[in-house]
Residue, then its C-alpha position, 0 to 999 in steps of 0.5 A: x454490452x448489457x453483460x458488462x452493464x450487470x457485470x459493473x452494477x453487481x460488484x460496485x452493488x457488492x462490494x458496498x453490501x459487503x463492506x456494509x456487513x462488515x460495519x454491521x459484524x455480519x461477516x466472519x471476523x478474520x475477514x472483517x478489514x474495516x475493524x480489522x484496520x481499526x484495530x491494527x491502527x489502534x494498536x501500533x497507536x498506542x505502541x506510538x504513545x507509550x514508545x515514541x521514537x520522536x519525543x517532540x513530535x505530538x501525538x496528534x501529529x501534523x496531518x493525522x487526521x488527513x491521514x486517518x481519512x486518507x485510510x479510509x478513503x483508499x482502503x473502502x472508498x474508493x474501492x467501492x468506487x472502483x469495483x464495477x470498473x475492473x469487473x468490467x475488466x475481466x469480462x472483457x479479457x475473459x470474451x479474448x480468452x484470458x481468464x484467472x488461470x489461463x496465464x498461470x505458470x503453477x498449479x498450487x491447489x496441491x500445496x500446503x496451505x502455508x506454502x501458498x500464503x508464502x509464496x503468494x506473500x513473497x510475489x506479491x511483494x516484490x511485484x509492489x516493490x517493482x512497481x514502488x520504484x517506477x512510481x520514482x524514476x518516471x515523472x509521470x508516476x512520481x507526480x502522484x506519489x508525491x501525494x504519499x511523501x508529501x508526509x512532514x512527521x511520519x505516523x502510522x496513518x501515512x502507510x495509506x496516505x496516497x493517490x488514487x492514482x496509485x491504485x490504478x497503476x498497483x492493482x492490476x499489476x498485482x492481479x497480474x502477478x497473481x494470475x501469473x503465479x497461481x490464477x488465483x489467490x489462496x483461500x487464506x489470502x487474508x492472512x497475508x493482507x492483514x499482515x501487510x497492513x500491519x507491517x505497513x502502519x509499523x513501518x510508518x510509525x513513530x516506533x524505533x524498531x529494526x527487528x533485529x537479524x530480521x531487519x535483512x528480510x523485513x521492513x521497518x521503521x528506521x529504513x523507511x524513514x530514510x525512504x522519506x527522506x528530503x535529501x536523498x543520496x546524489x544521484x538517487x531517485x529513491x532508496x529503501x523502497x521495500x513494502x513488506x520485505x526489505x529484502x528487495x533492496x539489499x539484492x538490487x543494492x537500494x538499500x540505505x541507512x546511514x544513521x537512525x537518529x530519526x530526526x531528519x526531514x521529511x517530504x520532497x524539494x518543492x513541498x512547501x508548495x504543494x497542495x495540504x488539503x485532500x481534494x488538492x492533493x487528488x486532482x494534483x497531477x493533471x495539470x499542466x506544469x504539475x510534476 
């Protein structure tokens, strides 16, 4: 017991000293997310002011600045918050023999840096795409990840806008996508992370973008909107429910664009009820008759 006691007190007391010295600029600067996100944020921002695809809608939009909370809240927060306990985690896989490279199927330390970063992008995508559409057909699921379509005008900061809950179902799956491929993550997994989040905020934001013959393997904004949708297809739990890659909706056939206008509305039937502030949005789900 004591080892895991030590084991949560040190990451919870780690990963607080290290987003600390990442505020103070004391680690190196590609790994830096805290201005890594402030930075991404500011400039597709300001890609939304100066090339608004919604010209009506406000640059100050419905619900941002709960949404610039709602960033930083997911992506450190309630990271720290959490660290201990999933250490705790693998400690107890570890004393049942499971460690990082036991469930690995490869051996890429021999790869190419770049063929690590993309294969390792590749999984870890379609892993978040698999699990995005249990988050929709399940009820369970789909009661929090109302949090995240409860979204009424789409802005960059509406990528992290989501249940804590979420993390508690994303993150192990994709730990568990990652120890299956490679028991660990490429040294240079940063590359990745800071290029999801970029995709991410673009496929948010109120720019008019389909990246033209790439729009087949990459996500964007016009086919994420309809991802948003308050009416969906008949017969449809969701469409367009690619993170990354939109590549994973036109093989499973998900895929769903009917015009690009970007004037449709957003949210989900019953929102007009659904709770507007934080706290309400985050103890949403446990109770009785909440679905």
């Amino acid at each position: 017991m004591v080892k895991y006691i030590d084991g949560f007190a040190n990451a919870f007391m780690g990963t607080i000293d290290w987003t600390w010295k990442s505020i103070l600029f004391e680690v190196p600067w590609y790994t830096n997310y805290f201005y890594g996100l402030i930075a991404i944020s500011l400039l597709v921002w300001f890609l939304e002011i100066a090339f608004p695809w919604r010209k009506q809608q406000s640059v100050f939009r419905k619900d941002f600045w709960l949404d610039g909370f709602y960033m930083f809240f997911n992506f450190f927060i309630f990271s720290v918050a959490i660290s201990g306990f999933y250490r705790m985690l693998q400690l107890g896989f570890s004393d049942i023999g499971i460690t990082d490279k036991s469930l690995a199927l490869f051996d890429p330390s021999d790869w190419p840096m770049w063929a690590q970063l993309l294969v390792f992008f590749v999984v870890l995508d379609f892993v978040q795409w698999f699990t995005h559409t249990l988050l929709h057909k399940y009820s369970f699921f789909w009661k929090f990840h109302k949090v995240h379509h409860s979204v009424k005008e789409m802005g960059f900061a509406a990528h992290l806008r989501y249940h804590w809950m979420e993390n508690i179902l994303y993150k192990p799956l994709k730990t568990f996508g990652v120890m299956i491929l490679f028991g660990f993550e490429p040294e240079q997994a940063y590359i990745v992370h800071f290029f999801a989040i970029a995709i991410g905020h673009f496929n948010h934001a109120n720019i008019k973008i389909t990246w033209g013959p790439l729009k087949y393997i990459l996500n964007n904004p016009v086919m994420h909107l309809y991802h948003h949708a308050y009416d969906l297809p008949e017969g449809k739990f969701g469409v367009n429910f690619g993170i990354s890659l939109s590549l994973w909706d036109y093989i499973f056939k998900t895929d769903y664009i009917p015009e690009d206008s970007g004037t449709i509305e957003l949210g989900f039937p019953g929102d007009e009820t659904f709770p507007t502030d934080f706290v309400g949005q985050n103890i949403y789900g446990f109770k009785k008759g909440e679905r």
